[in-house]
Backbone as a printed PyTorch tensor [residue, N CA C, xyz], in Angstrom:
tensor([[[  0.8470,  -1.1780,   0.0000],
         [  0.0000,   0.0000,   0.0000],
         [  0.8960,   1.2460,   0.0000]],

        [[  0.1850,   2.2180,  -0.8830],
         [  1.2620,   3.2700,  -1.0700],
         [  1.2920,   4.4590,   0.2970]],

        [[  1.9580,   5.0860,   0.5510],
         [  2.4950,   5.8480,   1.8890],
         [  1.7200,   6.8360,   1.6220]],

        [[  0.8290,   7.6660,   2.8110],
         [ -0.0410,   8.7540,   2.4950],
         [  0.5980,   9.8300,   2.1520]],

        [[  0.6340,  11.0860,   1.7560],
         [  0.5980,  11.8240,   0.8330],
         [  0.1650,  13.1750,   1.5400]],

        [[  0.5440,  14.3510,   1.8240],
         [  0.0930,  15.1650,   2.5310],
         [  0.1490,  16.7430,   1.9370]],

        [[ -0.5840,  17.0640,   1.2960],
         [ -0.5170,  18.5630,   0.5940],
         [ -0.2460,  19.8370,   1.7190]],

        [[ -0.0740,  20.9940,   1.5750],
         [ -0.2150,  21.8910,   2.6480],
         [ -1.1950,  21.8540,   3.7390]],

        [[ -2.4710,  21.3730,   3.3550],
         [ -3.6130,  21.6530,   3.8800],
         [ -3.9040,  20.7140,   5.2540]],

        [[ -3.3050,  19.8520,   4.1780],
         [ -3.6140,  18.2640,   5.5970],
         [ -2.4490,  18.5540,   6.4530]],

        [[ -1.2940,  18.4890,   6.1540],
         [ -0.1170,  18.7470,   6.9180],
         [ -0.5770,  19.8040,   7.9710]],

        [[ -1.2030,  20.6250,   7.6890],
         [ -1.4930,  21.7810,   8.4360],
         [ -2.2210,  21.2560,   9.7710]],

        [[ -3.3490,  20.3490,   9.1310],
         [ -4.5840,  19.8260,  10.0670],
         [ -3.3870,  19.0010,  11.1540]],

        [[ -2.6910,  17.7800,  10.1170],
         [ -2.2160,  16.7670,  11.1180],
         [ -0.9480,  17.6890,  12.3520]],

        [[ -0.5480,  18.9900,  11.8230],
         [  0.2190,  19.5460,  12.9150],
         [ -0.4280,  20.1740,  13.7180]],

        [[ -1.7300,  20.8430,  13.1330],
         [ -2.6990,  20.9810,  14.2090],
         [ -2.6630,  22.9420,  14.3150]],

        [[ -1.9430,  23.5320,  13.3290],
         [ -2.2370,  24.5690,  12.6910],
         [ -2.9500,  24.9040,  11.8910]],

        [[ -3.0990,  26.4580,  11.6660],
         [ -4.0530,  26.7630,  10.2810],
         [ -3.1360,  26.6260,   9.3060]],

        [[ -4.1220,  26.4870,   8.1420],
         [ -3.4500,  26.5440,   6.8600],
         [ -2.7640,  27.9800,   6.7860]],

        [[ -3.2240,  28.4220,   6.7640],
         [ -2.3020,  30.1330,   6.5770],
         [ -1.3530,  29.8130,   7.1030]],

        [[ -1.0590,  29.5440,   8.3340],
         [  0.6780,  29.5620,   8.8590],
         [  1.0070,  28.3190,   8.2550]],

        [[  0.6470,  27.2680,   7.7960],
         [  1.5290,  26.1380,   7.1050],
         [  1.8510,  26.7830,   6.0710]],

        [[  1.2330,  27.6100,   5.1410],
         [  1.7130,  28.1250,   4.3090],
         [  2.5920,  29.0870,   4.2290]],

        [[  2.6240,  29.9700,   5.5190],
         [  3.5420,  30.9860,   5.9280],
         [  5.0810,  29.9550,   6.0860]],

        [[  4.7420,  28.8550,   6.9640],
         [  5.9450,  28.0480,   7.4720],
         [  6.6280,  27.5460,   5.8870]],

        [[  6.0300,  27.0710,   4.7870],
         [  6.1960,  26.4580,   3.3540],
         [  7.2060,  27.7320,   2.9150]],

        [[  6.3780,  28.8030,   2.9080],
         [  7.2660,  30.1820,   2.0360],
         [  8.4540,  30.6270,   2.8490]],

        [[  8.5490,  30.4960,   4.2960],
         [  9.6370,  30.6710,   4.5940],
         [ 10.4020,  29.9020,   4.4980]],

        [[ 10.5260,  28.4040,   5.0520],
         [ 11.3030,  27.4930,   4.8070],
         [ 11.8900,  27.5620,   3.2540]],

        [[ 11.3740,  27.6250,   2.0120],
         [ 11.4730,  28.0440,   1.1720],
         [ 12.4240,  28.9750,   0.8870]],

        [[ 12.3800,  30.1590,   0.9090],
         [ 12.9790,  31.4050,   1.2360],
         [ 14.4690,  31.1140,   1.6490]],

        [[ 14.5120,  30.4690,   3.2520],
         [ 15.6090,  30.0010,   3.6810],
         [ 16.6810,  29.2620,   2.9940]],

        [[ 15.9470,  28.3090,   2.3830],
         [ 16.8190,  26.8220,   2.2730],
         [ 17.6570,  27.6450,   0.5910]],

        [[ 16.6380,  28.7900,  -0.0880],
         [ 17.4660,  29.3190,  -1.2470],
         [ 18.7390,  30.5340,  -0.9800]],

        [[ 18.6630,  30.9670,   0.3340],
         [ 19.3330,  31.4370,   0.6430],
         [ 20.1790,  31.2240,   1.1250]],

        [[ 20.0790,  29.3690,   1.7410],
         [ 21.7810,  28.8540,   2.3910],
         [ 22.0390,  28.5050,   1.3390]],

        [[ 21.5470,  28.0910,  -0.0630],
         [ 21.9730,  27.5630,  -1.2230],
         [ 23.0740,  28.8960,  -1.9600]],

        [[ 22.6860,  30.1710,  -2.0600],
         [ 23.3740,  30.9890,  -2.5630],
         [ 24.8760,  31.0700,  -1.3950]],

        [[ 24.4660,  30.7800,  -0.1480],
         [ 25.1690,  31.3880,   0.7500],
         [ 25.3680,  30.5490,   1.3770]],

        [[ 27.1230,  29.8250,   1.6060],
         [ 27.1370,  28.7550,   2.6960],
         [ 27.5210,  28.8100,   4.2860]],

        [[ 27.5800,  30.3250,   4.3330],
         [ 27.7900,  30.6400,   5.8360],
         [ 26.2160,  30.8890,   6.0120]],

        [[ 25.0130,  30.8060,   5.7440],
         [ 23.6260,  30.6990,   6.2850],
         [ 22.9100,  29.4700,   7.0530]],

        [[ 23.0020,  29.5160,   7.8310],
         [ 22.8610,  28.3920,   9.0350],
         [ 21.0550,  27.7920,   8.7790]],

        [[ 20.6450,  27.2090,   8.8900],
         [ 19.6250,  26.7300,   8.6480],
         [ 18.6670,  26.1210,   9.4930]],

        [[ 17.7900,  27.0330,  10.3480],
         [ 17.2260,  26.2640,  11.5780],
         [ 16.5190,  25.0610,  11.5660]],

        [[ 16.6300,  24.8990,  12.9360],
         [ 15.5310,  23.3900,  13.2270],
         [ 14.5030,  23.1670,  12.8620]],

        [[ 13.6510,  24.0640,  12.9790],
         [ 12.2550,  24.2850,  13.1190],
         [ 11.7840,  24.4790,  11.5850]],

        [[ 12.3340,  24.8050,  10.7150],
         [ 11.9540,  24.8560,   9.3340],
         [ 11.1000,  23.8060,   8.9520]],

        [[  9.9900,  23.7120,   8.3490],
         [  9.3300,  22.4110,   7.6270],
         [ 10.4030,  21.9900,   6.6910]],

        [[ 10.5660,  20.5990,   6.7880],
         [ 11.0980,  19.8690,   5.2820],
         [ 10.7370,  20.2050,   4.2850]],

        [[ 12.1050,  20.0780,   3.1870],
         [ 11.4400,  20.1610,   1.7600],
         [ 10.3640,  19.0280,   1.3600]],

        [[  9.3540,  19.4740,   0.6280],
         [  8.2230,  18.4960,  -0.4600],
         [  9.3070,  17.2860,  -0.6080]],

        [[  8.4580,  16.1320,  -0.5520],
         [  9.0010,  14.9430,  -0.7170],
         [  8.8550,  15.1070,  -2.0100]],

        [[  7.5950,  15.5710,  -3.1250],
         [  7.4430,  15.5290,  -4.6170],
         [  6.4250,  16.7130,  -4.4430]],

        [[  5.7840,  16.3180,  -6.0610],
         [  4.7150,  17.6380,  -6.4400],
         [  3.7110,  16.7630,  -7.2240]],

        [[  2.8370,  17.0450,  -6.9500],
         [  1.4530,  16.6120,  -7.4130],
         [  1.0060,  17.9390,  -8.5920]],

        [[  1.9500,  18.0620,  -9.7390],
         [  0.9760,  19.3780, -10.3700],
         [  2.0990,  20.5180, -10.1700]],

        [[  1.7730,  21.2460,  -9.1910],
         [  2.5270,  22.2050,  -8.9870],
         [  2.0600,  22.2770,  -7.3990]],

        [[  1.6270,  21.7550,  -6.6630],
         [  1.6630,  21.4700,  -5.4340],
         [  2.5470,  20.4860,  -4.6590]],

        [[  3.1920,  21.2260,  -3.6260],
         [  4.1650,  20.2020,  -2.8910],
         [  3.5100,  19.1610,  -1.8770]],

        [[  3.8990,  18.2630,  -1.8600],
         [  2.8650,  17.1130,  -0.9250],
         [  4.4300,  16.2890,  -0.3490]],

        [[  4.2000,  16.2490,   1.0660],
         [  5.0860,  15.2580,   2.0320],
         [  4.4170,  13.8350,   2.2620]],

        [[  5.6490,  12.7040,   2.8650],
         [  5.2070,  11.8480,   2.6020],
         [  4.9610,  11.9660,   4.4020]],

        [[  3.8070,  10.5460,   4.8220],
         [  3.4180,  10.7430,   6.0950],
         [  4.8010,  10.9300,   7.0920]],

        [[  5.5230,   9.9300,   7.0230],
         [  6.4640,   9.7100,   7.9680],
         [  7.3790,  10.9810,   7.5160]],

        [[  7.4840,  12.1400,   6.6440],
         [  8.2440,  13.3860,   7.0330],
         [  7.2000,  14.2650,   7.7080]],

        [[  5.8870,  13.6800,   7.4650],
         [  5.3430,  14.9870,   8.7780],
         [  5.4180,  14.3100,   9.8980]],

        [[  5.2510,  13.2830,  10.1860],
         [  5.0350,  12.7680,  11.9080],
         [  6.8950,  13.4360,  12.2540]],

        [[  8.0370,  12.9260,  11.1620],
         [  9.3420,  13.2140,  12.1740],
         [  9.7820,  14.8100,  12.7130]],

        [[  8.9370,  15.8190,  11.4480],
         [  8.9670,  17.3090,  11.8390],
         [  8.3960,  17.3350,  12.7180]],

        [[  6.7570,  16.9990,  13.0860],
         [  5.7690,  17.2170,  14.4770],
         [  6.5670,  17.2010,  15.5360]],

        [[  7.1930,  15.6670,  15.4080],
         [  7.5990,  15.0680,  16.7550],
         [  9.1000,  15.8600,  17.1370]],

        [[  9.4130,  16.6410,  16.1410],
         [ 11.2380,  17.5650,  16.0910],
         [ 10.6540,  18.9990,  16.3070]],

        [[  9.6680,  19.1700,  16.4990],
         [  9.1660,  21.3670,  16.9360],
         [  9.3600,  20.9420,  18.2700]],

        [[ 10.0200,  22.4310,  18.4000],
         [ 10.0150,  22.2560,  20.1910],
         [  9.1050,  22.6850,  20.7520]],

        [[  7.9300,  23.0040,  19.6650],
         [  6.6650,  23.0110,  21.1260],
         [  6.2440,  21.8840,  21.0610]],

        [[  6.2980,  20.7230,  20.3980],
         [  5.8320,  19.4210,  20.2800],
         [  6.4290,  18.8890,  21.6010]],

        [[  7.7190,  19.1460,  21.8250],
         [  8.3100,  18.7010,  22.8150],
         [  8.3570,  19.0830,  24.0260]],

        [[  7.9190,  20.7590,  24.2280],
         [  7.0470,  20.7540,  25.2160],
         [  5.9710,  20.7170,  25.9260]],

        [[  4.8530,  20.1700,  25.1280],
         [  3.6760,  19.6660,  25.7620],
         [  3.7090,  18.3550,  25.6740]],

        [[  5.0470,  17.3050,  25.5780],
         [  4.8410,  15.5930,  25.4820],
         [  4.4510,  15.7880,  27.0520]]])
């Protein structure tokens, strides 16, 4: 059976945010990861969402097990275990 599949929207639900800030979190992470690319003294935080496992279209979609390992890696995840 194939591995679920998670667009912005669901990712959002299963972290338990709104979509607006998953999408805020998408464009920054984004943002970031092109800017340690130009620049290799740019440090790259923890907390960033992973890149899209693929694209459905022109939509980025993660696979389940990269959202459960980000959830379980935010440190507010880790402070309300």
């Amino acid at each position: 059976m194939a591995e679920k599949l998670h667009d912005l929207r669901s990712f959002a639900e299963v972290a338990g945010v709104k979509y607006t800030t998953m999408r805020r979190y998408h464009a920054t992470a984004t943002k970031r990861r092109a800017e340690a690319a130009a620049d290799p003294e740019v440090k790259l935080p923890a907390w960033l969402i992973p890149p899209p496992d693929d694209r459905v279209g022109q939509s980025p979609v993660w696979r389940d097990r990269t959202v459960r390992k980000w959830i379980e890696s935010r440190p507010r995840a880790a402070a309300t275990r």
